[in-house]
C-alpha positions as CSV (number, residue, x, y, z in Angstrom):
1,X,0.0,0.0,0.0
2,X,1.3,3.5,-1.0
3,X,0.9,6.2,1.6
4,X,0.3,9.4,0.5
5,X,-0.1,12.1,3.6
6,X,-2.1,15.0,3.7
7,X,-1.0,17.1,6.8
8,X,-0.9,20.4,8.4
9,X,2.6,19.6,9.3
10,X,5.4,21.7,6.9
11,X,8.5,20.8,9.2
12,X,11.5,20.0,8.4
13,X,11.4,17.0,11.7
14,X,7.4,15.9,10.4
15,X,8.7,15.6,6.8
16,X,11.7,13.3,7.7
17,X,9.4,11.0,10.3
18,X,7.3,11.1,7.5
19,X,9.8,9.7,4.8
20,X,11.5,7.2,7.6
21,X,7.9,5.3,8.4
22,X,7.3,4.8,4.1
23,X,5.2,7.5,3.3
24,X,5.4,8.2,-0.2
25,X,4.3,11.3,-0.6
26,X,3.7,14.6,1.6
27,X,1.2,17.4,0.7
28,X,0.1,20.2,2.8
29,X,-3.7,20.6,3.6
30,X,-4.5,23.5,1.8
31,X,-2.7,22.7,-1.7
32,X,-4.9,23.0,-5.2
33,X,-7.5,20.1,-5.9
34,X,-5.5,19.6,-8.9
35,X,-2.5,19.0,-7.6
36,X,-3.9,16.8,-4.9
37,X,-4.7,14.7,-8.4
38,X,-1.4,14.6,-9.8
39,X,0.1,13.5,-6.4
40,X,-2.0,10.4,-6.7
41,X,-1.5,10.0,-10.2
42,X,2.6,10.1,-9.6
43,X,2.6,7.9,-6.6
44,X,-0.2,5.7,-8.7
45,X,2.8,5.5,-11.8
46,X,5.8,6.0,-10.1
47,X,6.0,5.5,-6.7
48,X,6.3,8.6,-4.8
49,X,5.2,12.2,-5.0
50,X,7.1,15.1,-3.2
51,X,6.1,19.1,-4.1
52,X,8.3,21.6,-4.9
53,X,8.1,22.6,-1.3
54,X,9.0,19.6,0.1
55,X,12.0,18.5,-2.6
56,X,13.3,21.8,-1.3
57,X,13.6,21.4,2.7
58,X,14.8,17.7,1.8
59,X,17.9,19.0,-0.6
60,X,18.4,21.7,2.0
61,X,18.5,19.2,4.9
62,X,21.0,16.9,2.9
63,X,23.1,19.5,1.9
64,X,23.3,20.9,5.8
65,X,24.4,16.7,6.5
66,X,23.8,15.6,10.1
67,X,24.9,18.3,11.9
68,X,21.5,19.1,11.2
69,X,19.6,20.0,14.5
70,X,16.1,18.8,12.3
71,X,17.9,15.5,11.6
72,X,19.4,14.6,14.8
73,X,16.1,15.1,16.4
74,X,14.7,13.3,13.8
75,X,16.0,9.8,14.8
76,X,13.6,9.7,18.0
77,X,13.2,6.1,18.9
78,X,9.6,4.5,19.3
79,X,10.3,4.2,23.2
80,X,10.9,8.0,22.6
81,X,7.7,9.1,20.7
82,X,5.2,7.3,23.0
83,X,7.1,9.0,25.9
84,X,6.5,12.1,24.3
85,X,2.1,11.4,23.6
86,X,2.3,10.1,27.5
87,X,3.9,13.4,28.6
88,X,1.2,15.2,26.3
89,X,-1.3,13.8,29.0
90,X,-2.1,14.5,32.1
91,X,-0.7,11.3,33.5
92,X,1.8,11.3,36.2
93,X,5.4,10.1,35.2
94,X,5.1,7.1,37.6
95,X,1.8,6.6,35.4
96,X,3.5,6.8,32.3
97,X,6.3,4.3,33.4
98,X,3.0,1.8,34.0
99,X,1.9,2.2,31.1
100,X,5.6,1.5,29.3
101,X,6.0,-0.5,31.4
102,X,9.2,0.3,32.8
103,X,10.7,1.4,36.3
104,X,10.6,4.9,37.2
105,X,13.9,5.3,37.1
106,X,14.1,4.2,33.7
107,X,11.1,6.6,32.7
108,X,13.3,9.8,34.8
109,X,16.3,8.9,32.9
110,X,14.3,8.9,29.3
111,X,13.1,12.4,30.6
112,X,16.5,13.8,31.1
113,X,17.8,12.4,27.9
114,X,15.1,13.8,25.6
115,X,15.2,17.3,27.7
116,X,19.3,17.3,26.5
117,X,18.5,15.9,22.7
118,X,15.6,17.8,22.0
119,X,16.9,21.0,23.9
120,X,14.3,21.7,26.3
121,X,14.2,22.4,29.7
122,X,10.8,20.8,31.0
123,X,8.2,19.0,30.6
124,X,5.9,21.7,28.9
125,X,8.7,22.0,26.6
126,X,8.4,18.5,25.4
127,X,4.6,18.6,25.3
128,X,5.2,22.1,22.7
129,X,7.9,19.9,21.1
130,X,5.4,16.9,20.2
131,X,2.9,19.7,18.9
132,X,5.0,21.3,17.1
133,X,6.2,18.2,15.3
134,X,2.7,16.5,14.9
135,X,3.7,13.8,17.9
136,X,1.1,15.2,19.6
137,X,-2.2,16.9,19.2
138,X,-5.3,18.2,20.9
């Protein structure tokens, strides 16, 4: 099945989760009904459909290499992105370690780790992190 993604998302970090999970194709919401038609057509024929908008950001992100702040944040784990919808919650962290099941400790330690990667300095700035990225909404 080909995935083509219509999204409100235009980040440099949602279009590269985007590309590493298979999507093959990215269009913003608002785009022309017309090009919505080629997108499927070109994905239909060959495979994968990228606009002009998006070719850009990826050439621009390639040619930056991974020094890349987008980039490096980009390679969040799976253990890291449910972390990041728990913490969009209102659980508690010893909740959220329940529900990952893992020890507290473990959960405190993921905490400190994505507050250092992601460059944040709390737990509100990971919850505007995830909605800023399209990890999280509400």
């Amino acid at each position: 099945i080909e995935v083509l993604m219509l999204t409100m998302y235009d980040s440099d970090l949602a279009l590269i989760r985007l590309l590493q999970v298979g999507v093959k194709g990215f269009l913003k919401k608002d785009i022309h009904p017309s090009e919505l038609k080629f997108a499927i057509k070109s994905v239909a024929e060959e495979g994968y459909y990228y606009s002009h908008n998006a070719t850009g950001k990826l050439v621009n992100l390639f040619r930056k290499g991974k020094e890349s702040s987008a980039m490096q944040k980009a390679v969040l784990t799976d253990v890291e992105l449910v972390f990041l919808k728990a913490c969009a919650s209102e659980m508690t962290y010893k909740e959220i370690a329940q529900l990952m099941k893992l020890n507290p400790r473990a959960v405190d330690n993921l905490r400190d780790n994505l507050f250092t990667k992601l460059d944040v300095k709390s737990r509100v700035g990971l919850v505007m992190y995830a909605m800023k990225h399209g990890v999280a909404a509400f």
